[in-house]
N, CA and C atoms as a LAMMPS dump frame, in Angstrom:
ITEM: TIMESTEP
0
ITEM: NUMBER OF ATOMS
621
ITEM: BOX BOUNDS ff ff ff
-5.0000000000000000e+02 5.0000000000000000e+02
-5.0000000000000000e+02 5.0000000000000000e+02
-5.0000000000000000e+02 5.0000000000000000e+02
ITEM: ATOMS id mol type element x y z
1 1 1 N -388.671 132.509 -334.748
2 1 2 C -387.405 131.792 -334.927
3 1 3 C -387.02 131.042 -333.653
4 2 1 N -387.261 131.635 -332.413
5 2 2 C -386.423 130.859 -331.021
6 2 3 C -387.662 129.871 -331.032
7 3 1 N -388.727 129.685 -331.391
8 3 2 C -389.745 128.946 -330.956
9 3 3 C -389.416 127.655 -331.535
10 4 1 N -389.074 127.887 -333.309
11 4 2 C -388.454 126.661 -334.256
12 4 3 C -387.071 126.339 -333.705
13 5 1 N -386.695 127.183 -333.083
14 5 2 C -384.862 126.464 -332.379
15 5 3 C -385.692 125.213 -331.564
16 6 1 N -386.565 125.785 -331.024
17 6 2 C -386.471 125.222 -329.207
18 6 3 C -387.54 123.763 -329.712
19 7 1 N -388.034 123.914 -330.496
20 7 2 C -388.848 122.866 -331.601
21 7 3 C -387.485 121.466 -332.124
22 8 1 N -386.986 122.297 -332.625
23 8 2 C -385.829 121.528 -333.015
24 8 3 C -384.759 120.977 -332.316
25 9 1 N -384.341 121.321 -331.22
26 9 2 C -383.573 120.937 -329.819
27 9 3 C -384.84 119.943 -329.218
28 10 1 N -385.697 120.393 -329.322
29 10 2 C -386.735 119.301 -328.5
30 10 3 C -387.043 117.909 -329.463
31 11 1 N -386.78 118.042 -330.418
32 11 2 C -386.698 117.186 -331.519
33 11 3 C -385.394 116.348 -331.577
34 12 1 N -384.387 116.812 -331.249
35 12 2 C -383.114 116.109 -330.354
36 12 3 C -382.792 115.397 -329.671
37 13 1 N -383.384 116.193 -328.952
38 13 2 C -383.53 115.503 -327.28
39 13 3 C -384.081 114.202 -327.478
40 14 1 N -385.527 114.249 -327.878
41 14 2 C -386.093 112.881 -328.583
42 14 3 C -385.546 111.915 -329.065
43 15 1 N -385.161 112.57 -329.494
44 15 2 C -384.548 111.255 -331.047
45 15 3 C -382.998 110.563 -330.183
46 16 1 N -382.284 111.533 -329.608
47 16 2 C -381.611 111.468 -328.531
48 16 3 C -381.731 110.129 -327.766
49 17 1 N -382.606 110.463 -326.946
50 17 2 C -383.262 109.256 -325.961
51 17 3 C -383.543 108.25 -326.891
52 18 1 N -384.426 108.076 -327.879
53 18 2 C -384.955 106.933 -328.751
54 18 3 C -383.57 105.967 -329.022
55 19 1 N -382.537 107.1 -329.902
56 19 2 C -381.066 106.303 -329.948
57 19 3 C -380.822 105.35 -328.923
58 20 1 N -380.573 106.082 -327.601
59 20 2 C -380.069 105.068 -326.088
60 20 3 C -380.607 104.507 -326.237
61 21 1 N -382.599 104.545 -326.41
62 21 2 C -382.88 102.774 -325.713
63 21 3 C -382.93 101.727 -326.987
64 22 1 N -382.325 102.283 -327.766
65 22 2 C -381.937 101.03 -329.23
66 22 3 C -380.148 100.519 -329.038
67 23 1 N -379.992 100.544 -328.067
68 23 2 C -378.087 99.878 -328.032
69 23 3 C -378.932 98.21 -328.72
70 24 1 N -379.587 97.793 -328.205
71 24 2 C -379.605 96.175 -328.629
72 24 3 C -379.454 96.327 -329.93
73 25 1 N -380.675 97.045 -330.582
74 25 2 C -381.15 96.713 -332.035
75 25 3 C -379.611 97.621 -332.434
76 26 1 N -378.835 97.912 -332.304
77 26 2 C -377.83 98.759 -333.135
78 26 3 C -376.435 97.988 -332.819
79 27 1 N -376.577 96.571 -332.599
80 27 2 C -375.027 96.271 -332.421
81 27 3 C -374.955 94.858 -333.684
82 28 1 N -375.685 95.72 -334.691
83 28 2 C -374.735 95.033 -335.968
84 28 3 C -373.302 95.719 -336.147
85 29 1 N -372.231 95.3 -335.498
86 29 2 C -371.043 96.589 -335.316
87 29 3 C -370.599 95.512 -337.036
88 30 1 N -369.591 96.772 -337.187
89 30 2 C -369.176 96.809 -338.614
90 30 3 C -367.252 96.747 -338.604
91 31 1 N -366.719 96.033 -338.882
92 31 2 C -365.242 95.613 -338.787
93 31 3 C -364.822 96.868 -338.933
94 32 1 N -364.09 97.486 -337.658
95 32 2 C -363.385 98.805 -338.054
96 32 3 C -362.005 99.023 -338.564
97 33 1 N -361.891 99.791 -339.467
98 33 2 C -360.716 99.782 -340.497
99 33 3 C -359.207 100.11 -339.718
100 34 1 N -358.326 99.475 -340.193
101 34 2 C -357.149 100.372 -339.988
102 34 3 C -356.908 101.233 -340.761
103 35 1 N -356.875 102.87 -339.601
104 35 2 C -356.913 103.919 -340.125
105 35 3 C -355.585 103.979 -340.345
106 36 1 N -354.532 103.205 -340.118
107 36 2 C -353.574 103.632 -340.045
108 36 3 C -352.544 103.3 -341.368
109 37 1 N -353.502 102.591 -342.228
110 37 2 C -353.207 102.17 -343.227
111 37 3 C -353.207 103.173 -344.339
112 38 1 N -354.174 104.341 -344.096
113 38 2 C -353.721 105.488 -344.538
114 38 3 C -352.487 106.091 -345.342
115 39 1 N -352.552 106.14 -346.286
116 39 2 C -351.596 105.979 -347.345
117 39 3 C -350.213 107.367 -346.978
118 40 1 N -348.878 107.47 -345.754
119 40 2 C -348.63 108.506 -345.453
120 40 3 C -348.059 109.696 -346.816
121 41 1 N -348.145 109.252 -347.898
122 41 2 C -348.102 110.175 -348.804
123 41 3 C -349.313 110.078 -349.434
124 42 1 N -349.868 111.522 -349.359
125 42 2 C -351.432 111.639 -350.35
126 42 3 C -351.141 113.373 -351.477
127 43 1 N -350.762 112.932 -352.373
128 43 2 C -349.879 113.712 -353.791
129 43 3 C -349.18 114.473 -352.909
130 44 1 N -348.824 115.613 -352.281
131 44 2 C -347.73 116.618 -352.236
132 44 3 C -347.743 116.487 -350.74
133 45 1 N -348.582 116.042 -350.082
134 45 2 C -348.418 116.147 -348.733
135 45 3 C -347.988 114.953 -348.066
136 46 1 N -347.019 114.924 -347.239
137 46 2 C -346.19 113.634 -346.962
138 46 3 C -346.283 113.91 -345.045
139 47 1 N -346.645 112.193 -344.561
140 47 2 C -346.21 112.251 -343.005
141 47 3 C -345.25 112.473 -342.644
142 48 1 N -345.466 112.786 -341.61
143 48 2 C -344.42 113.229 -340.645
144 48 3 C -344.359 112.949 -339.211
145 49 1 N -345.501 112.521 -338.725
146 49 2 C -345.674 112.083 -337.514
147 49 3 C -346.785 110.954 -337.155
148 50 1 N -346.829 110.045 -336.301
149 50 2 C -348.294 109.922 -336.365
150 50 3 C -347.928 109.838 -334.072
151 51 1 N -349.116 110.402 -333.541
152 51 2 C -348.84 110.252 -332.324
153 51 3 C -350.113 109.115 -332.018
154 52 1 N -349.926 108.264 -330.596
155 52 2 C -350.786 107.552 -329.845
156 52 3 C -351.176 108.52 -329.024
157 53 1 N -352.353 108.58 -328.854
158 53 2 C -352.728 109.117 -327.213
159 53 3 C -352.653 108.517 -325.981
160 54 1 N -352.526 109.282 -325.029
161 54 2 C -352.065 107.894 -323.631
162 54 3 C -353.324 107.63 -323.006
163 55 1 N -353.403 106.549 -322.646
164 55 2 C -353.79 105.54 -322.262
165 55 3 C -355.553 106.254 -321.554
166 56 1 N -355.118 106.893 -320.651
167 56 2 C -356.524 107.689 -319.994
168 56 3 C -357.405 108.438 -321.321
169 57 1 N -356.59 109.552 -321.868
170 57 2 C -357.19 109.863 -323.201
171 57 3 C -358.262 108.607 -324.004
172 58 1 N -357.412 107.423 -324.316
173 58 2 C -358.019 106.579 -325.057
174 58 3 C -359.268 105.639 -324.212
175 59 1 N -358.933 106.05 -323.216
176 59 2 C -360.043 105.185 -322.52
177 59 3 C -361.57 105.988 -322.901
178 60 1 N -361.026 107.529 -322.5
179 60 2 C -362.257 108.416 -322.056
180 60 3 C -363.271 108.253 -323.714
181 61 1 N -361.74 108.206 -325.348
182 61 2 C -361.999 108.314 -326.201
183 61 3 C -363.161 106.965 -326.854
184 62 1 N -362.758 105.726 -326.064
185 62 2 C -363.536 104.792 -326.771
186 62 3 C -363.77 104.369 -328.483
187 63 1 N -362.667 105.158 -328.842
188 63 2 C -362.821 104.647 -330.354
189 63 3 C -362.582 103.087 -330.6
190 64 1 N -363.055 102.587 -331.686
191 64 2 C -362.777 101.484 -332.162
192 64 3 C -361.505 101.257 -332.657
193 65 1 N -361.688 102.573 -333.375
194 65 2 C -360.373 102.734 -333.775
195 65 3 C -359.733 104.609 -334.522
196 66 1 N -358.869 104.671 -334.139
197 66 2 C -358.379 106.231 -334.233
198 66 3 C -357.174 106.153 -334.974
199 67 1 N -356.819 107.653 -335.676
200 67 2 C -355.718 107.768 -336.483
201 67 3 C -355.684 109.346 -336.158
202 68 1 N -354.084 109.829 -335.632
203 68 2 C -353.382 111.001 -335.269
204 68 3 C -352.38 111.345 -336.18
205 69 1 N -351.997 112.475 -337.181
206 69 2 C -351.263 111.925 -337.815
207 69 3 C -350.903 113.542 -338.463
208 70 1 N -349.866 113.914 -338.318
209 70 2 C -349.704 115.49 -338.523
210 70 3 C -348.673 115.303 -340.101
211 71 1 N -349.165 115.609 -341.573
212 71 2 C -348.548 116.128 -343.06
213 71 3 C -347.973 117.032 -343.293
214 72 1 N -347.722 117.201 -343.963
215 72 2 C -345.79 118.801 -344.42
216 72 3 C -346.36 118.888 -345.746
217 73 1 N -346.077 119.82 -346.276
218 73 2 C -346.342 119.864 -347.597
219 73 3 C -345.21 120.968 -347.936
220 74 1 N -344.392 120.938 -346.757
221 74 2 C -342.734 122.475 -346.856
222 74 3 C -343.745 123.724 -346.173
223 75 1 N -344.916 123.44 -345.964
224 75 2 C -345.381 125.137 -345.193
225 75 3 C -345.936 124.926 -343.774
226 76 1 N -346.827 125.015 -343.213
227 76 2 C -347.603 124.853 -341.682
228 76 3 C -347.596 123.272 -341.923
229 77 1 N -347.671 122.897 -340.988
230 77 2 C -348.487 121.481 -340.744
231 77 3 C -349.717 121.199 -340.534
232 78 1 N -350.221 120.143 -341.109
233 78 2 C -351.807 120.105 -340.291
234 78 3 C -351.708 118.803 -340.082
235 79 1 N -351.947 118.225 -338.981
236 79 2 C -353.125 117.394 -338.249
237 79 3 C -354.055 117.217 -338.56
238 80 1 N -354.538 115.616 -338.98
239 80 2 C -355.45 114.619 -339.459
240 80 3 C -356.046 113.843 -338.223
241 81 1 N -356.868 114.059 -337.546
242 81 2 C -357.479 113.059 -336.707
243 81 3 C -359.004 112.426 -336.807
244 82 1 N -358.657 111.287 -337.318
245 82 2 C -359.877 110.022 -337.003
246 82 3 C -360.167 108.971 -335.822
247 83 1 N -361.428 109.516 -336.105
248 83 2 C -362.092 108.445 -334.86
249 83 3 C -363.424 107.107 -334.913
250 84 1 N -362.702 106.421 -335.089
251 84 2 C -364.44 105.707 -335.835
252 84 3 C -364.817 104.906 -334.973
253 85 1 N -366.358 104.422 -334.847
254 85 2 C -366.559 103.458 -334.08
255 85 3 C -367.423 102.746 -335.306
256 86 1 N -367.596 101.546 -334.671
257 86 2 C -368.286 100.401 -335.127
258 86 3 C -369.651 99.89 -334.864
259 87 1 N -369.654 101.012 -333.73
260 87 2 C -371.432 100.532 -333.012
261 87 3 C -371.175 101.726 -332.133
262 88 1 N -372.467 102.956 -331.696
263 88 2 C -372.54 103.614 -331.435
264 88 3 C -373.53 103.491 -330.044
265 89 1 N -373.498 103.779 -328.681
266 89 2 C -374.901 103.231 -327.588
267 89 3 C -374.038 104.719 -326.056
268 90 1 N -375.087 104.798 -325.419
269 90 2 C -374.521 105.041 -324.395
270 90 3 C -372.979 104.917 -324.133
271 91 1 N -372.518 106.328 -323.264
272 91 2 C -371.097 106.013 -323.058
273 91 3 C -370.225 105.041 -324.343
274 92 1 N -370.336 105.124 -325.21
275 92 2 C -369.569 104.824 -326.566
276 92 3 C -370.132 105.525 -327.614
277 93 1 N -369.625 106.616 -327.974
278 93 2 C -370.199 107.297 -329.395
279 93 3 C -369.545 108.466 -329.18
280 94 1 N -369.207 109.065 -330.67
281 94 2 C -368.359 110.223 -330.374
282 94 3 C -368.561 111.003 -329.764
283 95 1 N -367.251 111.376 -329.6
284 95 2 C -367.269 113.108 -329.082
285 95 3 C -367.329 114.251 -329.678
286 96 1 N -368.015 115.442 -329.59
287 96 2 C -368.241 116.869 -330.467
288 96 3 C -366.842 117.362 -329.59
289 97 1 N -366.409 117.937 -330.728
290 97 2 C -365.423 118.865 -330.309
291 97 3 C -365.569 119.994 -329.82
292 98 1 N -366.912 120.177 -330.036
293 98 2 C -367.183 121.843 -329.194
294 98 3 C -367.837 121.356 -327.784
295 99 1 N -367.436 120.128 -327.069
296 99 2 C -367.619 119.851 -326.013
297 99 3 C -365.87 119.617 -325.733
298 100 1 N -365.489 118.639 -326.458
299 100 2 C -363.986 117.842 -326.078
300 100 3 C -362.955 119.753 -325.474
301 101 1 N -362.746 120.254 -326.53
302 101 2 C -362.068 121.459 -326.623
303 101 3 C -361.848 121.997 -325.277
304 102 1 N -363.121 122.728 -325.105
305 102 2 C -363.038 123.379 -324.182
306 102 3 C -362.975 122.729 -322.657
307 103 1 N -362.872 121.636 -322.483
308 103 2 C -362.698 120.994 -321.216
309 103 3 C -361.387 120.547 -321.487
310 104 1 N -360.476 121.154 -322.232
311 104 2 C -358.698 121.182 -322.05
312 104 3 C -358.205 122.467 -322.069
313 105 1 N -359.167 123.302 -322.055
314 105 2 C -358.574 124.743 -321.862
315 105 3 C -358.961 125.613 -323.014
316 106 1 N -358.953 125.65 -323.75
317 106 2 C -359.602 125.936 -325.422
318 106 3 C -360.64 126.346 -325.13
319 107 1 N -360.866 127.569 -326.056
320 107 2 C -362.103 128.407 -326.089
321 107 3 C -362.338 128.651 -327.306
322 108 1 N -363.462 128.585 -327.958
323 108 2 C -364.274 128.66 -329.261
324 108 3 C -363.952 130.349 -329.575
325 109 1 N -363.268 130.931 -330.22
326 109 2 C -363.502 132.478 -330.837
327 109 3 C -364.183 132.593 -331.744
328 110 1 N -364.191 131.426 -332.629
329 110 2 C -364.524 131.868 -334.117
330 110 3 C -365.366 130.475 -334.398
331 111 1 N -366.765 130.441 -334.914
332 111 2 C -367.631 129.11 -335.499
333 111 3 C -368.224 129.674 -336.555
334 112 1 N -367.952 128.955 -337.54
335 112 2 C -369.174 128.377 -339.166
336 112 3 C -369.366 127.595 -339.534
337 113 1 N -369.577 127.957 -340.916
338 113 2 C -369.31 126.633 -341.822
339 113 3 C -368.912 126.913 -342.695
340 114 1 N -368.226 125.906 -343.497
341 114 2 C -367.443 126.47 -344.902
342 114 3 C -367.819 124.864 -345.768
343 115 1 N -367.787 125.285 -347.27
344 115 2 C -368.375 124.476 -348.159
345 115 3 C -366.925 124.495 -348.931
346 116 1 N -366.452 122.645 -348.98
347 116 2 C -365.554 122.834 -349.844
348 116 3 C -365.536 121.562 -351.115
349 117 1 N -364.198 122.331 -351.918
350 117 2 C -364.928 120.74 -352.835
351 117 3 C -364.076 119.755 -353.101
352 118 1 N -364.833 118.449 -353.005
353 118 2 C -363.849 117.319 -352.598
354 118 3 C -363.577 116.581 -353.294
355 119 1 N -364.524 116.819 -354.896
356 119 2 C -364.481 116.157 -355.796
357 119 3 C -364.895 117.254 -357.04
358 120 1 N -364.863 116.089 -357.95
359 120 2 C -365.467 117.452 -359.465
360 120 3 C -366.917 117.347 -359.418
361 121 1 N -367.691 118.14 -359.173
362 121 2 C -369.278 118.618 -359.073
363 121 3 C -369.71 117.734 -357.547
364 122 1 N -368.843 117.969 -356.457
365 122 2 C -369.253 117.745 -355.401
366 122 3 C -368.552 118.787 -354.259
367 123 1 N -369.291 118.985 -353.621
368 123 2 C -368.896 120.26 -352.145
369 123 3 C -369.321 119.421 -350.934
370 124 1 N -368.896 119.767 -349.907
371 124 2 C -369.648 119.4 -349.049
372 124 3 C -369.127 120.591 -347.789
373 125 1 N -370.246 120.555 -347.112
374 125 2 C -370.496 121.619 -345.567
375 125 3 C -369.566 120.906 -344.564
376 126 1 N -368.642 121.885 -343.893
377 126 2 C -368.365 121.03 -342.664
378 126 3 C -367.896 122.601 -341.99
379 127 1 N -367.835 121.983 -340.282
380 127 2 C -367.458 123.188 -339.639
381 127 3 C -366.505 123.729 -339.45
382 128 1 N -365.476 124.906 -339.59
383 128 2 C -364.814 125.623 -339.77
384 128 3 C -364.652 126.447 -338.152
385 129 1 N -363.513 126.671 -337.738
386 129 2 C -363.623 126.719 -336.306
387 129 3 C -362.333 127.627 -336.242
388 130 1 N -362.008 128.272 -334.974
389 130 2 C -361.116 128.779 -334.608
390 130 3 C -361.296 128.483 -333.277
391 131 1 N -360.115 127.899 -332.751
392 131 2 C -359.884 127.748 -331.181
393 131 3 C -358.386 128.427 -330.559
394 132 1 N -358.552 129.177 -329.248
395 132 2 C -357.657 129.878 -328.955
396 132 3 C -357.563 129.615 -327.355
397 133 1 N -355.786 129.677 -326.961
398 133 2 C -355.793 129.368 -325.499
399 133 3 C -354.666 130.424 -325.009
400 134 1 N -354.314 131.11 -323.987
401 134 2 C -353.734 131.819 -324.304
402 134 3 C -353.645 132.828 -325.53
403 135 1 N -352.378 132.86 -326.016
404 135 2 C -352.129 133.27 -326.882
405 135 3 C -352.127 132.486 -328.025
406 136 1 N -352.171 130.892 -328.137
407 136 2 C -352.116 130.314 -329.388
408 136 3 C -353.481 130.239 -330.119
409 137 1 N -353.56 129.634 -331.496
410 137 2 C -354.593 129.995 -332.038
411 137 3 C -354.843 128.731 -333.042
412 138 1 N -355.815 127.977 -333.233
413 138 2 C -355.748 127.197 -333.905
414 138 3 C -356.853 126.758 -335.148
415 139 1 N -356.993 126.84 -336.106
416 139 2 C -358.066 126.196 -337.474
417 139 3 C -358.319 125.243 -337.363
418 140 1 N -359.866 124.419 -336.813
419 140 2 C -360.128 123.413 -336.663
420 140 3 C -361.31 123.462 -337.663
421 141 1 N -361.153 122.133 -338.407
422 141 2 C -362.316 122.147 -339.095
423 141 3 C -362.572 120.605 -338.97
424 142 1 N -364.07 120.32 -338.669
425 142 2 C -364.47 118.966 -338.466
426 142 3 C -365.649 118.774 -338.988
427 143 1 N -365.837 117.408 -339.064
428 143 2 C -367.543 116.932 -339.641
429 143 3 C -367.733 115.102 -339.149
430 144 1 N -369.102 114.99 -339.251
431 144 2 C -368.936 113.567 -339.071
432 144 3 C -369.261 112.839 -340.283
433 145 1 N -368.707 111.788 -340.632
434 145 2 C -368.749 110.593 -341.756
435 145 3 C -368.885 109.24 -341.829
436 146 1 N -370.203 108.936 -341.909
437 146 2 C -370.469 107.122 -342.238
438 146 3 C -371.108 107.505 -343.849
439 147 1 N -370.424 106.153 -344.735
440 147 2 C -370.814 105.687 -345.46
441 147 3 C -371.04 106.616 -346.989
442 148 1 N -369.987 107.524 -346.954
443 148 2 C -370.185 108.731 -347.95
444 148 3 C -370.75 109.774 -347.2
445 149 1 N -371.144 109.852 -346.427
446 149 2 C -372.301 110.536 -346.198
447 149 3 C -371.495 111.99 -345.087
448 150 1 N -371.537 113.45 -345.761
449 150 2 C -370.572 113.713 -344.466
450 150 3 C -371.693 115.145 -344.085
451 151 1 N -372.018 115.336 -342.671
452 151 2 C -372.296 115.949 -341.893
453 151 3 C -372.28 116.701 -340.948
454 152 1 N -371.709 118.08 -340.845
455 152 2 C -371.761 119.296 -339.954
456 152 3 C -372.174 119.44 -339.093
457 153 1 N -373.79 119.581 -338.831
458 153 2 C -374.17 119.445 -337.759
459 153 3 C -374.237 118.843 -336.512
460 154 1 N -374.021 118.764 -335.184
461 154 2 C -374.19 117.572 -334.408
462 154 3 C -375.519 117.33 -334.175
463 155 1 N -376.408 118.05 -334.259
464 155 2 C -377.921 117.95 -333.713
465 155 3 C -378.339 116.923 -335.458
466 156 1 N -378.004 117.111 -336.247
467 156 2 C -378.516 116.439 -337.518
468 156 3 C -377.858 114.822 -337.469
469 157 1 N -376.656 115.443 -336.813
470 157 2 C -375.811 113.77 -336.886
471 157 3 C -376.809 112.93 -335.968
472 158 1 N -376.788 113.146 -334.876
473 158 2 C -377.682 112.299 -334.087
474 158 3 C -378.866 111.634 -334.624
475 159 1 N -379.655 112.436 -335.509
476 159 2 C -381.189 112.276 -335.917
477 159 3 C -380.595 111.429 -336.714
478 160 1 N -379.517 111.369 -337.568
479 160 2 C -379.577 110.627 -338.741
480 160 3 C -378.89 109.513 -338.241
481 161 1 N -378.226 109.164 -336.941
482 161 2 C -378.051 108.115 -336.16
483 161 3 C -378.892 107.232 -335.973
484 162 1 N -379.914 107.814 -335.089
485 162 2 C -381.416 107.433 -335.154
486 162 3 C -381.776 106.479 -336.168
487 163 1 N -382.088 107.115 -337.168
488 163 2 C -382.639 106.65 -338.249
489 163 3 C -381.775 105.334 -338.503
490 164 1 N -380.647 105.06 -339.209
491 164 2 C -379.44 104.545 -339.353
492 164 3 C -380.317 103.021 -338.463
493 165 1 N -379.896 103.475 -336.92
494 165 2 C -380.122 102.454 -336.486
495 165 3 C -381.837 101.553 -336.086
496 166 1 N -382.633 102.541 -336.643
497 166 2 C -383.592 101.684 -337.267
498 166 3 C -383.859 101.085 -338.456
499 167 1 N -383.661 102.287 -339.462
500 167 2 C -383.881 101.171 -340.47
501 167 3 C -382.189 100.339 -341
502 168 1 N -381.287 100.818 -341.058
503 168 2 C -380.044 100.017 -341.045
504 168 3 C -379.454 99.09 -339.9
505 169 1 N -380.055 99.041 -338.805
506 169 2 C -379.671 98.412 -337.921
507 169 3 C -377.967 98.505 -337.754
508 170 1 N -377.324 99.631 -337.761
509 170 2 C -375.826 100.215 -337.993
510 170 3 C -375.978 101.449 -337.46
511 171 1 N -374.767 102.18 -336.702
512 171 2 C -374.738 103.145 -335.868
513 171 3 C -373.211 103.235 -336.189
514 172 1 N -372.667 102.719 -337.144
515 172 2 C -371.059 103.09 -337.465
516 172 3 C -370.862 104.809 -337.592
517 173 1 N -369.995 105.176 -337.634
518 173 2 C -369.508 106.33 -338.403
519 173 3 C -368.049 107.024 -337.31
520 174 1 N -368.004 108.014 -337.905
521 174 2 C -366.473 108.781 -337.42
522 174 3 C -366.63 109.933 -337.585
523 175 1 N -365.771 110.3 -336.379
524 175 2 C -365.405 112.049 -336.628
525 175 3 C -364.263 112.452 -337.177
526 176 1 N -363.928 113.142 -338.28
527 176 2 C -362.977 113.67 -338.761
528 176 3 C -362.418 114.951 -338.478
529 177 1 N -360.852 115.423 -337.813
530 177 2 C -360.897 116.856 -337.773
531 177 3 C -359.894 117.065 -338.471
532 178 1 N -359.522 118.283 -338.659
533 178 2 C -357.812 118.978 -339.647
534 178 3 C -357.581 120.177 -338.893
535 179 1 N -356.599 120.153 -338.424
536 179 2 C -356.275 121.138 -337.485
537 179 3 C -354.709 121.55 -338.008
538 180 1 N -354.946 123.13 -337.984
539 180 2 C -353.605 124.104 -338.262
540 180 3 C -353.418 125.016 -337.337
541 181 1 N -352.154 125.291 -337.398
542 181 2 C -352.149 126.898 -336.691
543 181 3 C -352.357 127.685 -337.143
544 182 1 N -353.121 128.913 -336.851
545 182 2 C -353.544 130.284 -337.293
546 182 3 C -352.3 131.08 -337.741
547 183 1 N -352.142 131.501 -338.869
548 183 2 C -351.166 131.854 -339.271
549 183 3 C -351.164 132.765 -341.031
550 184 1 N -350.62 132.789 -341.704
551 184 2 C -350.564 133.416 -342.852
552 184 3 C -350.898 132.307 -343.985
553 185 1 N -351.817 132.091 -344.807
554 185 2 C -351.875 130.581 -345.707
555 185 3 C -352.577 129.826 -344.91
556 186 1 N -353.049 129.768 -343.083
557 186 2 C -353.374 128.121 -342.824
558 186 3 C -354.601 127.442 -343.232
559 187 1 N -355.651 128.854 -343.819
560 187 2 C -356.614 128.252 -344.171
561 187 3 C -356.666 127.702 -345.751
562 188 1 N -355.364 128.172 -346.522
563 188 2 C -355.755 127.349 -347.641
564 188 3 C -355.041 125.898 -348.059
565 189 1 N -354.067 126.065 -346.43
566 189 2 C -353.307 124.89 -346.236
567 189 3 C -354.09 123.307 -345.917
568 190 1 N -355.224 124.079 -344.987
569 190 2 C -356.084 123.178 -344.436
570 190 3 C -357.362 122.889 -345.425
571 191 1 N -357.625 123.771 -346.102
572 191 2 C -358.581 123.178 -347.048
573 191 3 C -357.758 122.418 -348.608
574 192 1 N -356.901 122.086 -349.139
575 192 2 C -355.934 122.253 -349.826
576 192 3 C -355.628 120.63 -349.194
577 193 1 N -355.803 120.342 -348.293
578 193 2 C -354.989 119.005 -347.576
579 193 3 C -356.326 118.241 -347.75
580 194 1 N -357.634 118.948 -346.923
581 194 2 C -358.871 118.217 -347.247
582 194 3 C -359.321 117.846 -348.394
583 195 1 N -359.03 118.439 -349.316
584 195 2 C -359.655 117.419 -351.095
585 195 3 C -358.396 116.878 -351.014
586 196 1 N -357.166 116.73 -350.727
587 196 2 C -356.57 115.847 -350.841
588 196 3 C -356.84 114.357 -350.304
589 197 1 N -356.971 114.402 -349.128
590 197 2 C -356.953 113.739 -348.454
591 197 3 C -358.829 112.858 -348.541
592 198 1 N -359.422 114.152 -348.835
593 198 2 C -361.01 112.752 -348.685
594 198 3 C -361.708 111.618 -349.327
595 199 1 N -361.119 111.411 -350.798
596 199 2 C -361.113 110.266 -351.507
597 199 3 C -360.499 109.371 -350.618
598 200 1 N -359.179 109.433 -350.652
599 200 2 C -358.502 108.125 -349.853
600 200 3 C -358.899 107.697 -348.324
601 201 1 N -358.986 108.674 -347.568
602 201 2 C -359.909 108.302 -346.58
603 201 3 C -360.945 107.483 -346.368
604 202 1 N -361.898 108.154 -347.102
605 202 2 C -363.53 107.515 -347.738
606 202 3 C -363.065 105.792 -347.83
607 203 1 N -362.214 105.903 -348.234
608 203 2 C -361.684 104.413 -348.837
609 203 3 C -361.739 103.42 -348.001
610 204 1 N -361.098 104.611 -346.914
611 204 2 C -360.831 103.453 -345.456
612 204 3 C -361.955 103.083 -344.493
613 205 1 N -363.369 103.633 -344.789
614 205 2 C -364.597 103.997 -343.974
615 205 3 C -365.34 103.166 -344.451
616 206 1 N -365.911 102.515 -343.516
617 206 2 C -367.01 101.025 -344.231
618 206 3 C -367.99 101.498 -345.066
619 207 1 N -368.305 101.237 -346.051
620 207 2 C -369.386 101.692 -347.048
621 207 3 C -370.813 101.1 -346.553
């Protein structure tokens, strides 16, 4: 088993490097959406906030374009954050949150995956998280998404980056997260918001 890990990380790494030296061939960039167009009522769950990040944040972030945006539904709140880019190369391409996190203080307690369903005879995998600082505690669940297509892994996202930008000559896509507080209900608050919310989204994501 550690031999096929270390097979497969080395298979990364690769494909990794191959990505960087394709920035030329991958800047068919793709008109990035306003996320913000985001419909703030999606059936029972209604906005309530949407925040900007300041200025250093957004630099470090490099999105094309981003959407912050915390829903009520009368119980916990959760937090909607998108990040999309339009062309993916060196120093521009997302960030994993199990890197971002913990370089603000946040520590990983709890990692999986959870399969949910977003449609009628469709599920999809994404990661399921618990982050804790101090004493607070938080349900993060994230995945990445170009083109329908949604993905858990970060080591898979990359490869299929790769690919993307050879034979599609496109390196678009986004990270999606939903974040609650740990609490009584937050996990069926937060999954409960996600089939709400991933049709209309999808909508907003270049096909």
């Amino acid at each position: 088993m550690s031999s096929w890990r270390l097979l497969v990380a080395a298979c990364c790494i690769a494909a990794a490097g191959g990505y960087l030296r394709l920035g030329a061939a991958t800047d068919a960039a793709v008109a990035a959406p306003r996320l913000s167009d985001l419909s703030p009522q999606l059936s029972n769950w209604r906005a309530i906030e949407d925040v900007r990040l300041d200025r250093q944040t957004e630099q470090i972030l490099q999105a094309d374009s981003y959407l912050q945006r915390t829903y009520t539904r009368g119980s916990a709140p959760v937090t909607l954050f998108v990040a999309y880019y339009a062309t993916q190369r060196s120093g521009h391409a997302i960030h994993s949150p199990l890197n971002c996190l913990p370089g603000t203080g946040w520590e990983w307690t709890e990692r999986r995956r959870e399969s949910v369903a977003v449609a009628p005879g469709r599920e999809v995998e994404i990661n399921r998280n618990v982050a804790t600082l101090n004493r607070q505690q938080v349900l993060v669940y994230y995945w990445y998404q170009s083109r329908g297509r949604v993905v858990a892994s970060d080591y898979w996202n990359k490869l299929l980056l790769v690919h993307d930008a050879v034979k599609l000559h496109r390196s678009d896509g986004a990270l999606v997260r939903v974040t609650v507080p740990v609490e009584a209900g937050a996990a069926d608050d937060a999954t409960s918001f996600i089939r709400t919310m991933f049709s209309p989204l999808a909508q907003h994501l270049p096909e």
